[in-house]
N, C-alpha and C positions, 0 to 999 in steps of 0.2 A: 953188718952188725945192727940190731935192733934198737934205737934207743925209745928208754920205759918214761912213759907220762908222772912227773913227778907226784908222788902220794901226797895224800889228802894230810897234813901234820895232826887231823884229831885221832883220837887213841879210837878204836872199833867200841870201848867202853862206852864212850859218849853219846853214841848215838841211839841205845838202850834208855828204855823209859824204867824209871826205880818204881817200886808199889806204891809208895807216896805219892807221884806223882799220876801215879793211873787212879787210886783214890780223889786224889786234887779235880781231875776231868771227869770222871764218874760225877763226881758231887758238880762240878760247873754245869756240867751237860744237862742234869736232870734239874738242876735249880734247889737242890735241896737245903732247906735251912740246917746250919752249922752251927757248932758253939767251938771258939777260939779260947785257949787258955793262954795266956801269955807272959811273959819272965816274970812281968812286973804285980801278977797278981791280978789283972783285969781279965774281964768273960765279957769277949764283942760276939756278936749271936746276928747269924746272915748268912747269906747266898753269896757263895763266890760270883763275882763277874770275870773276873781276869785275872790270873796269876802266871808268871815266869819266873826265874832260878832266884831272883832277889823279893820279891815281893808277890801279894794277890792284895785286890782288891774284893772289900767285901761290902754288898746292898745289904742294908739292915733294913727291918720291917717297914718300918716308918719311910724307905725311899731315900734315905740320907747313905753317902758312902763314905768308905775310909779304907784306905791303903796301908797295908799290916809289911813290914819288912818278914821275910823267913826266916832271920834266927832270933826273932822275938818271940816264936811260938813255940809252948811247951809241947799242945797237941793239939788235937782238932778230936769233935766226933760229934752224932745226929745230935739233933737236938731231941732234949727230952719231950717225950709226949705228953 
């Protein structure tokens, strides 16, 4: 009798990148300036540095950074030209 390597407990879901998130690396990768719209009514405008399932961090022009939680965000998109 064979015994089986006990399974990995995450769902095969999890391990799939959502489009969100391939836009998130897209935009980190290339460095592109962003504009954040957020719950509260604020536009932080910057370059992702780093982001995972709770938060990114974003360099704004000036060199100053600041760490945005993910469900503060209403959306994201380029910055206007």
């Amino acid at each position: 009798m064979e015994i089986m390597p006990e399974m990995d407990r995450r769902s095969f879901h999890e391990d799939r990148v959502s489009y969100y998130e391939v836009d998130l690396i897209k935009s980190r990768d290339s460095r592109t300036a962003l504009q954040f719209k957020l719950t509260n009514g604020e536009i932080i405008e910057g370059a992702i540095r780093w982001f995972d399932e709770r938060a990114l961090r974003i360099v704004r022009q000036d060199r100053t950074e600041v760490t945005v939680y993910m469900h503060s965000i209403l959306y994201f998109e380029n910055m206007p030209k």
